[in-house]
Backbone bond lengths (Angstrom), bond angles and torsions (degrees), N, CA, C in turn:
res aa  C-N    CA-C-N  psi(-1)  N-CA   C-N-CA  omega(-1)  CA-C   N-CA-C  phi
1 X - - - 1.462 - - 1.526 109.03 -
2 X 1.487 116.64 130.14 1.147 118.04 173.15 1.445 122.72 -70.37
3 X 1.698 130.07 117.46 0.995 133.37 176.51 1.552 109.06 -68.89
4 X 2.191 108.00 153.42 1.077 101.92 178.16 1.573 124.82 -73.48
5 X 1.225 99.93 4.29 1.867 96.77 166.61 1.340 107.34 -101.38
6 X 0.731 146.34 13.29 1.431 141.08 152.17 1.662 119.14 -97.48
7 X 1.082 112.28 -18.08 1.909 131.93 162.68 1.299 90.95 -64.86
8 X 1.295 131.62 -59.64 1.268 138.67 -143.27 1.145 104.00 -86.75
9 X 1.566 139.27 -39.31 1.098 139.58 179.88 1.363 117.17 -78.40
10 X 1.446 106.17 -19.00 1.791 108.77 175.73 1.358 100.87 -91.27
11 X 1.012 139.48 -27.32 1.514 136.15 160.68 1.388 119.58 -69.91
12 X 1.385 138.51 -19.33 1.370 140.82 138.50 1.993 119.94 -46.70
13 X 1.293 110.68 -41.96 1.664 127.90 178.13 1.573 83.05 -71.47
14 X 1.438 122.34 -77.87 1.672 110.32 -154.82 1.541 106.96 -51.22
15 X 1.509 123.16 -35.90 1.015 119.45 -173.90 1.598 133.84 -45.98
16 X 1.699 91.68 -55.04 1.405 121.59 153.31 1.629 138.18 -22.86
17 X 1.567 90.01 -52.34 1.226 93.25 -146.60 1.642 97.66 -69.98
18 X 1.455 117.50 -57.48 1.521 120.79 179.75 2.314 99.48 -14.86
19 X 0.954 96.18 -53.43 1.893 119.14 -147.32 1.714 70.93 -46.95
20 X 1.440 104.60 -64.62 1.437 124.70 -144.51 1.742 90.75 -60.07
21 X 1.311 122.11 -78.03 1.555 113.74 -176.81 1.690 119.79 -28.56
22 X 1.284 104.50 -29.89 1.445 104.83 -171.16 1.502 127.50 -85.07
23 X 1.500 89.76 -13.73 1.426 115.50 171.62 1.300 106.05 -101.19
24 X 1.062 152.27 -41.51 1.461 138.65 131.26 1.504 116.67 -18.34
25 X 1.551 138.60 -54.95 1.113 112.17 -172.58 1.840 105.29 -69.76
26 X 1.391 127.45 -49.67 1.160 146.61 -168.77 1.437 94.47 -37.04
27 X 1.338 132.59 -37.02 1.437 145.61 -180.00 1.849 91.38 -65.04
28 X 1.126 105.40 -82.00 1.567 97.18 -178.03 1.592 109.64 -17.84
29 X 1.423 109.39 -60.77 1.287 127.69 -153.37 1.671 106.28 -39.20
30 X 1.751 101.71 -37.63 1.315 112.93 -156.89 1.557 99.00 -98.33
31 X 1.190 145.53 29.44 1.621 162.99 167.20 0.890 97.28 -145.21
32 X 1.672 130.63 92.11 1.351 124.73 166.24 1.409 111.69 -96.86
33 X 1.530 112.01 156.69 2.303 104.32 -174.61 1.472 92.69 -44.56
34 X 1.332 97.44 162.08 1.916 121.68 168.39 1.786 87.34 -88.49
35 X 1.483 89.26 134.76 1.042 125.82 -168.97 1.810 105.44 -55.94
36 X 1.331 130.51 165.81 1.110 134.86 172.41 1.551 124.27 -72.64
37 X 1.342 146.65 128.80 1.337 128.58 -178.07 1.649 96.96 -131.84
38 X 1.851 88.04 179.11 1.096 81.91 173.95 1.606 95.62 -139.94
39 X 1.334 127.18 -148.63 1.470 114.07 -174.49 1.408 104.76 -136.59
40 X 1.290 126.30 123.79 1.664 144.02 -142.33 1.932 91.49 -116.36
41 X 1.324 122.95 124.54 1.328 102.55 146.67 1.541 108.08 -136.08
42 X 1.914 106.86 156.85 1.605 99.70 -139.46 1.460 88.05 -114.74
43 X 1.112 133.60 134.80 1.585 143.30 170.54 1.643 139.71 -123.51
44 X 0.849 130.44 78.87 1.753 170.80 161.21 1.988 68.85 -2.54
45 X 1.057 114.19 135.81 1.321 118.32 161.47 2.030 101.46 -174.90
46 X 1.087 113.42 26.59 1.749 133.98 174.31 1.513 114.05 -60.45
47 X 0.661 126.60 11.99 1.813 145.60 -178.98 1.798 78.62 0.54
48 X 1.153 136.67 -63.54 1.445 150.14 -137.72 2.026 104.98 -96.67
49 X 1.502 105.17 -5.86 1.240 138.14 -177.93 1.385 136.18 -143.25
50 X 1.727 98.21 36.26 1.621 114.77 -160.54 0.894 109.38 -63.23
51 X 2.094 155.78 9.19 0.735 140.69 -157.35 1.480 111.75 -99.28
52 X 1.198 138.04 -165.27 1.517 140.10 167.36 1.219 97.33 -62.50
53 X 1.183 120.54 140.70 1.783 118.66 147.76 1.158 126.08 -111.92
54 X 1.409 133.60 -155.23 1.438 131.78 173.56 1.894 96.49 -153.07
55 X 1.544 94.69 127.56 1.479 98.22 168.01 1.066 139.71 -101.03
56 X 1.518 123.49 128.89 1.429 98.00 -175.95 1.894 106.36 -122.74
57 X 1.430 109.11 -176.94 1.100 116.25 167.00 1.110 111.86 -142.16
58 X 1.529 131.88 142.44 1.478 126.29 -166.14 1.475 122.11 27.58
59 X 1.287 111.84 44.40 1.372 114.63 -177.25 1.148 129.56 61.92
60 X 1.596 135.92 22.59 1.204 170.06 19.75 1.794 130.40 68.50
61 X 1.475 105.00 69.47 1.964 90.80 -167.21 1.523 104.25 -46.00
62 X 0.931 127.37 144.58 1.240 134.20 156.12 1.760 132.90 -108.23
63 X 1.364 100.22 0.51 1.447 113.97 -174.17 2.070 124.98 150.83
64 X 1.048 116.96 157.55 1.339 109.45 -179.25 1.765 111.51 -115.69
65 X 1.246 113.24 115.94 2.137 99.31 172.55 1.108 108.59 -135.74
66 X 1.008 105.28 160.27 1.945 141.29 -150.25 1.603 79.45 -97.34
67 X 1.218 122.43 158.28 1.051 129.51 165.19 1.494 123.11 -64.54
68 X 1.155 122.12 144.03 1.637 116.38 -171.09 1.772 103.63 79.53
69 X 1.335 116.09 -6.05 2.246 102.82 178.58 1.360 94.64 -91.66
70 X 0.971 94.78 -164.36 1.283 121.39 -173.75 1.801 116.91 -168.92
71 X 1.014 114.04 147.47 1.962 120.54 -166.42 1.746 87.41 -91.79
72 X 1.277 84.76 165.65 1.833 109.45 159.77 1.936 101.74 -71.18
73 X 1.634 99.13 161.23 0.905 96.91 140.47 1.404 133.42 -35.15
74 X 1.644 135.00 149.02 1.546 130.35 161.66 1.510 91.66 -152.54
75 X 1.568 99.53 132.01 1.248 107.13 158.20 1.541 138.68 -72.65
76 X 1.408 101.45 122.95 1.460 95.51 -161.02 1.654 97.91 -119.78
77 X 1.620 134.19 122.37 1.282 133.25 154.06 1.984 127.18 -0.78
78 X 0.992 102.05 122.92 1.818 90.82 -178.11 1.492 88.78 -84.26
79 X 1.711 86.63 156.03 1.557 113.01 173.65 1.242 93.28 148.40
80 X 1.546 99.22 -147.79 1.703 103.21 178.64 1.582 113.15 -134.13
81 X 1.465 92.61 62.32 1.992 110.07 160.73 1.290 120.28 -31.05
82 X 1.577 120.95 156.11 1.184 106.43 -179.41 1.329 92.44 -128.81
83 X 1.024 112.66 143.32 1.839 146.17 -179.37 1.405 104.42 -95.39
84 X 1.095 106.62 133.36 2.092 133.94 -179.25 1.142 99.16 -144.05
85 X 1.759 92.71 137.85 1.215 101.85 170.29 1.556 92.30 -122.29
86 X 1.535 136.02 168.61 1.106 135.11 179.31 1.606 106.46 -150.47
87 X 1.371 116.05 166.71 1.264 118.90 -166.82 1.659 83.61 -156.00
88 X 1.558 108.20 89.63 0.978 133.18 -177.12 1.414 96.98 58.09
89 X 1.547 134.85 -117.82 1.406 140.92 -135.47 1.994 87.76 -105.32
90 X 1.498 89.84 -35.56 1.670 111.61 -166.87 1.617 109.91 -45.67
91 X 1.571 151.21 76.28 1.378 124.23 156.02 1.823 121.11 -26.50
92 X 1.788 105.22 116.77 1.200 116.66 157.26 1.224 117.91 -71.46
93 X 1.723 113.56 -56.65 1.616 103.33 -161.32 1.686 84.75 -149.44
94 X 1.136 144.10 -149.97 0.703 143.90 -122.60 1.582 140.82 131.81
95 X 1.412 146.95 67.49 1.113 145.44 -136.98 1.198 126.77 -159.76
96 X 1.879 133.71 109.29 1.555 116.11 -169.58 1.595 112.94 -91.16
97 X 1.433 105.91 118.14 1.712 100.43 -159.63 1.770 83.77 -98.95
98 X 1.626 86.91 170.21 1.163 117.53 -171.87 1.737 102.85 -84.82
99 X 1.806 133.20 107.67 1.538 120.50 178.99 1.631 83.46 -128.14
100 X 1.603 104.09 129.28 1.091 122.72 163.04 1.690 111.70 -98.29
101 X 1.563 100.10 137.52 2.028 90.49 178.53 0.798 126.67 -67.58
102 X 1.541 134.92 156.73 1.025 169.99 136.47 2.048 102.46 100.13
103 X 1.319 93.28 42.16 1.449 125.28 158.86 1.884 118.88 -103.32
104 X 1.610 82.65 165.87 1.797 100.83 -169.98 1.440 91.02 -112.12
105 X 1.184 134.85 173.10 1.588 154.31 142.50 1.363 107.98 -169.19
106 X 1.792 101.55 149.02 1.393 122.14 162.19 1.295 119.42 -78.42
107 X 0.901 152.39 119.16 1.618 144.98 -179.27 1.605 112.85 -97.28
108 X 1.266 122.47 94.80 1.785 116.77 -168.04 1.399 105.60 -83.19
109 X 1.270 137.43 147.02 0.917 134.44 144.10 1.437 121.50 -82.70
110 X 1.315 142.57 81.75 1.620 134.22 -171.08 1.321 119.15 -118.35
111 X 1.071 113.49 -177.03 1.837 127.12 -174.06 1.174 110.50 -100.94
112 X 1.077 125.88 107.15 1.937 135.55 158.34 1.229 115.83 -37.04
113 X 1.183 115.45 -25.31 1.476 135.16 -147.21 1.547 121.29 -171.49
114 X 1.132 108.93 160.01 1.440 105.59 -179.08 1.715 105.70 -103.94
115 X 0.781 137.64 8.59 1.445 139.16 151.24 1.531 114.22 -43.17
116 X 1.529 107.72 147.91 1.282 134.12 -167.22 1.809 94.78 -36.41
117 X 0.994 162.96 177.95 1.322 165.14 111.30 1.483 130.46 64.31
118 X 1.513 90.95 25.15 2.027 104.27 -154.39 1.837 78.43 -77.18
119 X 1.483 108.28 169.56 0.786 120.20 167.68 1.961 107.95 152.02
120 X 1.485 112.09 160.30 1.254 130.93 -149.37 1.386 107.63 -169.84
121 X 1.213 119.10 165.88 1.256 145.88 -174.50 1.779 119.55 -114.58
122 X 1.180 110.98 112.06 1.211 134.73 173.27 1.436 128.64 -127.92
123 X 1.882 107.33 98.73 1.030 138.98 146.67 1.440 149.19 -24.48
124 X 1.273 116.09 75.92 1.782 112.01 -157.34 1.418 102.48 -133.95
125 X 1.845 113.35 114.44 1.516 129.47 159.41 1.763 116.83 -17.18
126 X 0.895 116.36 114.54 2.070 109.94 159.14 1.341 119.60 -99.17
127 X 1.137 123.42 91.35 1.177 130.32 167.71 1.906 112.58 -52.66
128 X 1.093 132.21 96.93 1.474 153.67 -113.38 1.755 81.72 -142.03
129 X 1.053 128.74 -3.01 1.783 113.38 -174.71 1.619 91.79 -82.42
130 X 1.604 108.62 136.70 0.908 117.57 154.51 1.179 141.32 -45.35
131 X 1.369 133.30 131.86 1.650 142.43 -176.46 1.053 107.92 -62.98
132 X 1.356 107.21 148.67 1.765 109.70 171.62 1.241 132.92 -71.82
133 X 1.389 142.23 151.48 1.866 125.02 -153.64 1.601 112.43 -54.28
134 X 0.894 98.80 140.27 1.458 112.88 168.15 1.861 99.47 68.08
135 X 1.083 126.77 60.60 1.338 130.04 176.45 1.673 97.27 -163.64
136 X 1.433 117.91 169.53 1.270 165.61 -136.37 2.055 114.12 -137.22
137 X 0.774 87.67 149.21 1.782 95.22 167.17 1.888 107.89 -136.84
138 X 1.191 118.56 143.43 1.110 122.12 161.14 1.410 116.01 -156.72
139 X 1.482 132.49 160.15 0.960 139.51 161.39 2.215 111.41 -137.37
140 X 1.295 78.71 177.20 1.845 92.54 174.35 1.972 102.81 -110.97
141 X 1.308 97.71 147.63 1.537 98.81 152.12 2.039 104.52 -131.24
142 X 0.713 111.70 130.45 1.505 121.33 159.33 1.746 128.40 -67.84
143 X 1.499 109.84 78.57 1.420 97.45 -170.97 1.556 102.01 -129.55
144 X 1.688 104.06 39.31 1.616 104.51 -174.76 1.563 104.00 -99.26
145 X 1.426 115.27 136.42 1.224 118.85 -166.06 1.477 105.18 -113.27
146 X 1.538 99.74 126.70 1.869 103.31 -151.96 0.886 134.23 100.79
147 X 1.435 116.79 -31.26 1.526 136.98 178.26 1.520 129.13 -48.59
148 X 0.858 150.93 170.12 1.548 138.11 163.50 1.515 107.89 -74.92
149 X 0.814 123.63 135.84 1.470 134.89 164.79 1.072 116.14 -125.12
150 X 1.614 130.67 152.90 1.667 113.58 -14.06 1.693 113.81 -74.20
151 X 1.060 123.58 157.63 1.831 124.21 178.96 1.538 91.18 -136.38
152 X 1.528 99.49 167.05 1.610 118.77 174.60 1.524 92.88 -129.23
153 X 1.333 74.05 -175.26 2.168 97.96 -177.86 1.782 93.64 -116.42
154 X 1.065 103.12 119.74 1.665 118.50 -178.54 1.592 106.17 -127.94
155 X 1.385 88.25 172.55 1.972 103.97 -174.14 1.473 93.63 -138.97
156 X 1.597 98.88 113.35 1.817 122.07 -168.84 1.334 79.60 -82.54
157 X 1.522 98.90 153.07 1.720 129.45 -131.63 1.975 72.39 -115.40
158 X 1.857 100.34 132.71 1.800 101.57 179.69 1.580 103.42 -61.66
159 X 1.408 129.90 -30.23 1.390 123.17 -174.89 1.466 111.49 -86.17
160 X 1.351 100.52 139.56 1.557 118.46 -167.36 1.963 97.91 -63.42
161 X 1.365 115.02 135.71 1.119 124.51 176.89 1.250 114.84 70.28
162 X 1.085 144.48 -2.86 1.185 166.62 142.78 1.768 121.77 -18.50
163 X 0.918 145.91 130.65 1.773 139.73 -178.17 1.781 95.41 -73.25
164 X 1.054 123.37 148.19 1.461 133.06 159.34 1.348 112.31 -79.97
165 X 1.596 113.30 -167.53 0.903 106.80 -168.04 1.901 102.33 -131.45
166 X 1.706 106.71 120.63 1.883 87.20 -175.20 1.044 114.50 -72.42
167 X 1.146 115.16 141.69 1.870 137.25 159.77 1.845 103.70 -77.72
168 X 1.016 111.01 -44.64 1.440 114.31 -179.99 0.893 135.57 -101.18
169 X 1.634 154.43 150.06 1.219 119.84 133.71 1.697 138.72 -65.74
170 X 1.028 111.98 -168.00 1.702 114.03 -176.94 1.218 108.50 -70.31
171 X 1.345 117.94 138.02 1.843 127.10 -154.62 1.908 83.02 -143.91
172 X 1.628 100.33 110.72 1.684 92.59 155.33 1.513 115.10 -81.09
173 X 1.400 98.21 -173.84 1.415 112.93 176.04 1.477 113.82 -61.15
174 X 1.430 138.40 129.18 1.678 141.17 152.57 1.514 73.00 105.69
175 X 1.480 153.32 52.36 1.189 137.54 153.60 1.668 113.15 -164.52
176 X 1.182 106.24 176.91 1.828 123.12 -164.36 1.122 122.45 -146.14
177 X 1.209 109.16 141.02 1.667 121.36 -175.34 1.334 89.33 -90.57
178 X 1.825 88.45 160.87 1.929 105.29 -175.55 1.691 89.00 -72.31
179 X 1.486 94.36 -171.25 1.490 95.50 174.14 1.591 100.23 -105.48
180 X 1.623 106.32 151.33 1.178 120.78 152.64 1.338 141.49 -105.83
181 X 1.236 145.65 175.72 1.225 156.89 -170.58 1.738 103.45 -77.00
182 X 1.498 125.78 131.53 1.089 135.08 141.57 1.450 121.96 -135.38
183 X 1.438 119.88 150.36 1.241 127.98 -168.94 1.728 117.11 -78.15
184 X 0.870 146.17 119.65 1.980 153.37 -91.40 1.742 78.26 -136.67
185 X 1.203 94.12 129.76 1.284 102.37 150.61 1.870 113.46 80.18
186 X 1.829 91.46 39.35 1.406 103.02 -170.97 1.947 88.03 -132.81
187 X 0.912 106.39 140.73 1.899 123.10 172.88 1.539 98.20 -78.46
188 X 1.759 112.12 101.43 1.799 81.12 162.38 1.650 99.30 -139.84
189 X 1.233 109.08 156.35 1.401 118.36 159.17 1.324 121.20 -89.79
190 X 1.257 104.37 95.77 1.681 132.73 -179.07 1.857 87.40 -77.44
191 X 1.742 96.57 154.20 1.431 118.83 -177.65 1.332 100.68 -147.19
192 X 1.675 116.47 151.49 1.368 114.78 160.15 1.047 116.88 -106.58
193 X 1.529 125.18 124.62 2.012 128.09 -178.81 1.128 110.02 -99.94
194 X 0.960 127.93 142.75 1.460 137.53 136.95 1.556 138.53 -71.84
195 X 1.092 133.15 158.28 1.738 142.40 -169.20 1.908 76.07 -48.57
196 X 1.616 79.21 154.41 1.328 133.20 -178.99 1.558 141.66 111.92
197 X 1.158 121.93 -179.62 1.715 132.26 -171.52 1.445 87.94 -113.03
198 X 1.927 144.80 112.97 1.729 86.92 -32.48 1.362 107.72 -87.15
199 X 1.476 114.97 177.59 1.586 95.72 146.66 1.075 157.70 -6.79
200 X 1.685 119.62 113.34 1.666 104.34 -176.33 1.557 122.32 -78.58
201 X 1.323 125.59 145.65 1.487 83.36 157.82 1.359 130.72 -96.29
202 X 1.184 141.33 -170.14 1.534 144.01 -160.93 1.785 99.70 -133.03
203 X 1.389 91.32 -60.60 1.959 85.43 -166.22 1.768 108.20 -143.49
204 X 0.983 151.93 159.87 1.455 134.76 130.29 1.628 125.12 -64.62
205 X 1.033 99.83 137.02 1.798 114.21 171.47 1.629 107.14 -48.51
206 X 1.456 87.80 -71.18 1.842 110.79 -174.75 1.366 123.55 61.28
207 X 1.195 134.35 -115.13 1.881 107.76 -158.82 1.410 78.68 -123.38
208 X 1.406 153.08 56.55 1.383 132.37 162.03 1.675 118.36 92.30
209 X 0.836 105.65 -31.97 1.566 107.96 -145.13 1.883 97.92 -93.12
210 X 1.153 122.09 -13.88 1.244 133.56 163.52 1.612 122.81 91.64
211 X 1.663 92.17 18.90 1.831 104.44 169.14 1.687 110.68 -105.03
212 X 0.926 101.06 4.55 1.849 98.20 156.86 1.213 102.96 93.25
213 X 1.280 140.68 -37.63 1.314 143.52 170.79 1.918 130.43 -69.83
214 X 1.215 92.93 150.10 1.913 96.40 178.57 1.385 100.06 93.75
215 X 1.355 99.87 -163.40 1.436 106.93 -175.62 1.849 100.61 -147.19
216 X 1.024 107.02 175.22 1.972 121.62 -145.89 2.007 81.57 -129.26
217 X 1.217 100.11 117.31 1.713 111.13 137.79 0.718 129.76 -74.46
218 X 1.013 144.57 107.97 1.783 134.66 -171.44 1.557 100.21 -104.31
219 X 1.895 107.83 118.75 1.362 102.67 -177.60 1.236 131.20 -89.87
220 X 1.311 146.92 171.45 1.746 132.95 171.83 1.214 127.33 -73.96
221 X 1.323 103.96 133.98 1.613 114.80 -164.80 1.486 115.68 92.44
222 X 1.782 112.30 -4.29 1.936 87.24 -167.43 1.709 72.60 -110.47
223 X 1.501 90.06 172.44 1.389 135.91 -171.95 1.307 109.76 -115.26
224 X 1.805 125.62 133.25 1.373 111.12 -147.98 2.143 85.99 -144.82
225 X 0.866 120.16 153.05 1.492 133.93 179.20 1.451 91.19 -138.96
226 X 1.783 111.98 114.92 1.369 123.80 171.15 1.959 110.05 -110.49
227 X 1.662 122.99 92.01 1.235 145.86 -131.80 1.625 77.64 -108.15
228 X 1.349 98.65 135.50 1.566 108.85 177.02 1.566 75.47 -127.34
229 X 1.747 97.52 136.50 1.444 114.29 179.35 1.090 125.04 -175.94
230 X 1.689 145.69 152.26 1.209 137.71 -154.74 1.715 107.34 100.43
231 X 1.154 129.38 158.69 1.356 138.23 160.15 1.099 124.38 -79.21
232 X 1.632 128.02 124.81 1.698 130.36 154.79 1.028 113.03 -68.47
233 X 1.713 93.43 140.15 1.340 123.71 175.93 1.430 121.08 137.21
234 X 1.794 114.72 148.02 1.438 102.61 -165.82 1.650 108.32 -81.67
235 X 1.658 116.78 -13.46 1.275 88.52 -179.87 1.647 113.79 -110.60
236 X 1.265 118.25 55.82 1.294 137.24 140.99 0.894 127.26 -68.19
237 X 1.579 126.89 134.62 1.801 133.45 -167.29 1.451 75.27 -82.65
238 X 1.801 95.68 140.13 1.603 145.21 154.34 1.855 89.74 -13.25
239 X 1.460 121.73 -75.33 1.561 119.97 -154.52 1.094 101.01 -76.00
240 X 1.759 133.57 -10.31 2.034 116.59 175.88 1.218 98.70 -85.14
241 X 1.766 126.65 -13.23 1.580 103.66 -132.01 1.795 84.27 -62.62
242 X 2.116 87.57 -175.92 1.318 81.99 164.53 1.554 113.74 -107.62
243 X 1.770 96.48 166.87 1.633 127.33 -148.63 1.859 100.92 -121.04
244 X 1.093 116.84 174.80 1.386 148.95 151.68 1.268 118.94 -112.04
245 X 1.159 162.58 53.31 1.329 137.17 158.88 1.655 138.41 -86.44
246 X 1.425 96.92 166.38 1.508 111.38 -174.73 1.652 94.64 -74.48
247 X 1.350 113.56 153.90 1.506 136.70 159.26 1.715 105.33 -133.99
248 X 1.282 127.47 138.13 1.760 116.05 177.21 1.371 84.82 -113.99
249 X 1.387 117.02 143.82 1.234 121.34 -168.35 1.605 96.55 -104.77
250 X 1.011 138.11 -7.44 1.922 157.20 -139.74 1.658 123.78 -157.40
């Protein structure tokens, strides 16, 4: 026979227990998941703002580049963060972009203009899926100030006078072509043209390094951003003029 202290004590446990689960979830409450991100990489391309900067995110340094670097990837929270750039204490630009998770973007820092310190923030998706075997990824961004616009990324034709061949389509200024397919493990001297019968050209690609000359292997599996940047014109100092360069995004 069940005694009344033992009734009583199992009716103290049932009583309980509700209290206890609810205070258990409230515990959850206070460890909520880590938030969703996505992966930000930040690139100095200010031709009009060549100096060092400092980056931030949500008020957050995130790194320092020389004009022409570029950061690693960094994971940054989705939502709509805001991006600083600084020049020492000085705000350059400033901007809360839109990063959805388990996304890529380039983040440019560039010049609107060729005026003393112009410069802004431009936001562009990386499509980060791997290439198919034995192929390449590349795209163009347009961030040459002065430049002809719109230009592509083409492959000058081996016969003299000859049309090349586009890699791209037409990319204006402050924007980028998706990436396309090239075949891995070929030497080429890529060029950027502009409109006309035939084609003009604008710049050489060349081996990466961002002096216009040589030619670029492009290996299999990496992913390549070819950044037109710097200001046209001959009486531009040597380090604004404008450039072509490689970025590997991989």
């Amino acid at each position: 026979m069940k005694t009344f202290s033992t009734l009583f004590r199992r009716s103290l446990l049932l009583a309980a227990l509700p209290a206890a689960l609810s205070f258990a979830s409230c515990g959850d409450d206070d460890n909520p998941a880590t938030p969703a991100q996505g992966r930000v990489l930040i690139s100095h391309a200010a031709a009009s703002a060549n100096v060092q900067v400092t980056a931030f995110v949500n008020d957050q340094q995130v790194g320092q580049l020389n004009y022409g670097q570029s950061s690693n990837y960094l994971n940054v929270n989705a939502g709509s963060p805001k991006f600083r750039i600084n020049n020492g204490s000085q705000v350059v630009t400033e901007q809360a972009l839109t990063i959805d998770g388990n996304q890529s973007y380039t983040v440019f820092a560039y010049s609107p203009t060729n005026g003393v310190g112009s410069a802004g923030l431009l936001p562009i998706q990386d499509d980060l899926t791997a290439p198919a075997a034995g192929q390449a990824k590349v795209r163009v961004v347009h961030l040459g100030v002065d430049a002809p616009s719109p230009v592509r990324l083409t492959l000058p034709s081996p016969l003299p006078g000859a049309a090349g061949t586009d890699v791209t389509p037409d990319v204006a200024f402050g924007a980028a072509s998706s990436f396309v397919a090239l075949n891995a493990g070929v030497a080429l001297n890529l060029t950027i043209t502009a409109n006309g019968t035939p084609r003009t050209q604008v710049l050489v690609v060349g081996d990466g390094s961002g002096s216009g000359t040589g030619t670029k292997t492009f290996e299999a599996g990496k992913i390549y951003t070819v950044v037109v940047r710097g200001i046209a014109g001959a009486a531009v100092p040597t380090a604004q003029r404008a450039q072509a360069v490689i970025i590997q995004n991989n």
